[in-house]
N, C-alpha and C positions, 0 to 999 in steps of 0.2 A: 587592328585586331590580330591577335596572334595564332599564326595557323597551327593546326596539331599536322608533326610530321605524319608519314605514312606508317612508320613502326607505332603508332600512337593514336589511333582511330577511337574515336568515341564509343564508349558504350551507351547502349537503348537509355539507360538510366537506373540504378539502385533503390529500393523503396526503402528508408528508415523511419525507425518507430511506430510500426504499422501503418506504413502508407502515407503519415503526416507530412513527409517531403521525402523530395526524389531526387538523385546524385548521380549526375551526369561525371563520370570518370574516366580515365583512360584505359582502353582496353587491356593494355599489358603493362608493367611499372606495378606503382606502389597503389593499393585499392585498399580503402579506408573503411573499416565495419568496427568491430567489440570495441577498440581502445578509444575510439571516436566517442562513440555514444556513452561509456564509461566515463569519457572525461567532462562531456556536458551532463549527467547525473549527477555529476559531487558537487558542481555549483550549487551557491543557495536557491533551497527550492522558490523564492519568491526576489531573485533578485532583481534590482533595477538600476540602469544604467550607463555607463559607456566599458563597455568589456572588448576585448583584441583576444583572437587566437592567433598564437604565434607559431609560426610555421601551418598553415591553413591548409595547405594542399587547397585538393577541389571544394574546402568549405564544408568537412563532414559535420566536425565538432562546434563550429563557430553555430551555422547553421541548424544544429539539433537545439544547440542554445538559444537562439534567438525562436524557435518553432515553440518551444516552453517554457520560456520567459518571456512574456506579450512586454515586459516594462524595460526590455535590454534594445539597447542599442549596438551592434557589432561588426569590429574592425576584422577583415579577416586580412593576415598579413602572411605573404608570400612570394618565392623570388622568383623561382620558378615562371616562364611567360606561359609555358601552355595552362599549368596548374589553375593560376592566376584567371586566364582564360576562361576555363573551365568553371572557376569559380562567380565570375561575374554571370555567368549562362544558368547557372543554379540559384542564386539571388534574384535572379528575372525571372526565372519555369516556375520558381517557387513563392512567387509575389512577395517578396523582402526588401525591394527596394529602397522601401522609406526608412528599413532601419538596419539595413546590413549593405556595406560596402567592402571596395579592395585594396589594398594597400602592394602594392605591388614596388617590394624593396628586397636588400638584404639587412637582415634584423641585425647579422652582426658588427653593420657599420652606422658608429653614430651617424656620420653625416648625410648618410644614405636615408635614414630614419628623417632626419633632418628635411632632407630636401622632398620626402614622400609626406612631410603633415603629419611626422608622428610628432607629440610633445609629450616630455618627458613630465613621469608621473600626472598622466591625465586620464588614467584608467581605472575603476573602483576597481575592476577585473583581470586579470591577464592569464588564458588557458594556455597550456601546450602541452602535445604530445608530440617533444625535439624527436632527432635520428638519432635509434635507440645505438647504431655499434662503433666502436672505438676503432679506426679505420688502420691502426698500429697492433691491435690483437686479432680482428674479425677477419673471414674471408668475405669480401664485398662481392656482392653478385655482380657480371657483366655488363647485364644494362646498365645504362648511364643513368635513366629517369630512375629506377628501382633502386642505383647507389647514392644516388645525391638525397632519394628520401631516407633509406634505412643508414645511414653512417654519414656522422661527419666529418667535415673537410679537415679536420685536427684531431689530435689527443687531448689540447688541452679544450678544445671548442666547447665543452659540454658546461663548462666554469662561465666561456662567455656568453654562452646562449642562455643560464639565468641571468647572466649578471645584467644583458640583453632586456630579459624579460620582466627584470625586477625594478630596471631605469622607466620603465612604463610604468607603474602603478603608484595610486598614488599613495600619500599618505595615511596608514589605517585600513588600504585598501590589499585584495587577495590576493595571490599567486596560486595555482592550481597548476599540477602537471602529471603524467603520468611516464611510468618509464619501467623498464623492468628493473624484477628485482634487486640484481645483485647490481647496479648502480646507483642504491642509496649509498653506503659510506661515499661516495665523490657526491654527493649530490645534498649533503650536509653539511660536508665540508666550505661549500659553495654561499652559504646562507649566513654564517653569524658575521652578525652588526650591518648587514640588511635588512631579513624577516627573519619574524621569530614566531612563537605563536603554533609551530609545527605541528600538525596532525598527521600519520601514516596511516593508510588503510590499506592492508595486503589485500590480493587478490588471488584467489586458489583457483585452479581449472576445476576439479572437484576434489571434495572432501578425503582427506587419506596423502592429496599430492603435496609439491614445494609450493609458496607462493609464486608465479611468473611475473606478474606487474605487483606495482606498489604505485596508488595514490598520495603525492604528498598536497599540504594546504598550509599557506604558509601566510601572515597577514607584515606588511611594512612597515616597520619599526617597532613591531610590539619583544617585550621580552618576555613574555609567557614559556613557560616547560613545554618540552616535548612531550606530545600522546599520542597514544597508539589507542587506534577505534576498532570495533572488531571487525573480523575479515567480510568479506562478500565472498562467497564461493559460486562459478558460475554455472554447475553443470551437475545434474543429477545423471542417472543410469538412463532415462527417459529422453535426456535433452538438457535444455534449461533448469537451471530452478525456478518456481516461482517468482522472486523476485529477481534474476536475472531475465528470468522473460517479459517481467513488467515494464525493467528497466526498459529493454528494447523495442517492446510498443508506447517506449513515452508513456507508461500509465503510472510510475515511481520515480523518484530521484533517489540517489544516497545518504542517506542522515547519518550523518555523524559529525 
């Protein structure tokens, strides 16, 4: 079992989607809320299956997924040992065992997938919310735990962790990911004569602002046109919108 260092002390635990599960994470580092639960939303509302979240951390998004989808079965995959860690402890507090496990690899070496039991194109599903920053433009924060989740290890990394994520899925089957906005042009780039089938759903803080994230949904081999769905805006003057607070107590998913 892998011990969490002393810079890295566990927190009590997180309550997501009102209180439906709880998310034992590390105290300081990278701590997983909106983009998690945003990205188990845009799954289908009624999916069934063998789905992987790539790049899982402590199991935010794999785990919202599998809490509202009774018929999913879920891979959560990550390299990270405390993460990892952390991840198998939230699968157990939160009674998942029968249908959520860990995969504890690095996603962007074949062989490494290989020797953890991943198989290629055996997932109707593949979620992820990669490390949003380009480690050649961004300033990386300090911490090590906090840089290894928000940037990755390359420039080009972001190409292979679809290309990573798309060798998982199978035929016909999804690609779901989120990421901010201004790395859609790279993140299209990435996709023709893989998936096709693209849907974008912008994500506005509230109404009046830029988009910050962008959902894309992307299905394995299909040639279908790009579409764009309409946005979700998160936040009124109040708080919440409506439907972003539904989202968060698990009482909605995303349609589009």
């Amino acid at each position: 079992m892998a011990e969490l260092p002393q810079s890295q002390p566990r927190s009590g635990g997180d309550s997501f989607l009102g209180g439906r599960f709880f998310l034992r994470q590390p105290a300081s580092g990278h701590r997983s809320g909106t983009d998690a639960v945003l990205l188990a939303a845009a799954a289908p509302a009624h999916f069934c299956g063998i789905a992987l979240d790539a790049g899982a951390g402590s199991g935010a998004a794999g785990l919202a997924l599998a809490v509202t989808r009774p018929g999913a079965r879920v891979g959560l995959i990550e390299i990270d040992p405390v993460s990892a860690e952390l991840a198998r402890e939230n699968i157990v507090q939160n009674g998942l065992c029968e249908r959520c496990y860990v995969v504890e690899t690095d996603l962007l070496i074949p062989a490494g997938r290989r020797e953890a039991g991943l198989r290629q194109e055996s997932a109707a599903l593949v979620i992820t919310n990669p490390p949003f920053l380009d480690p050649s433009r961004a300033r990386l924060p300090p911490d090590p735990d906090k840089r290894r989740a928000h940037a990755m290890p390359s420039a080009s990394a972001l190409n292979d962790w679809i290309q990573a994520s798309l060798s998982l899925v199978a035929p016909g089957g999804s690609f779901l990911m989120i990421h901010h906005a201004g790395a859609l042009p790279e993140i299209l780039q990435c996709l023709p004569g893989r998936a096709g089938g693209v849907t974008l759903l912008p994500i506005y803080p509230r109404e009046g602002s830029k988009a910050s994230r962008i959902l894309l949904r992307a299905t394995k081999g299909s040639r279908a046109p790009l579409a764009i769905a309409p946005p979700l805006v998160l936040h009124a003057e109040a708080g919440f919108t409506p439907l972003a607070e539904a989202i968060h107590r698990g009482e909605a998913v995303i349609e589009w």
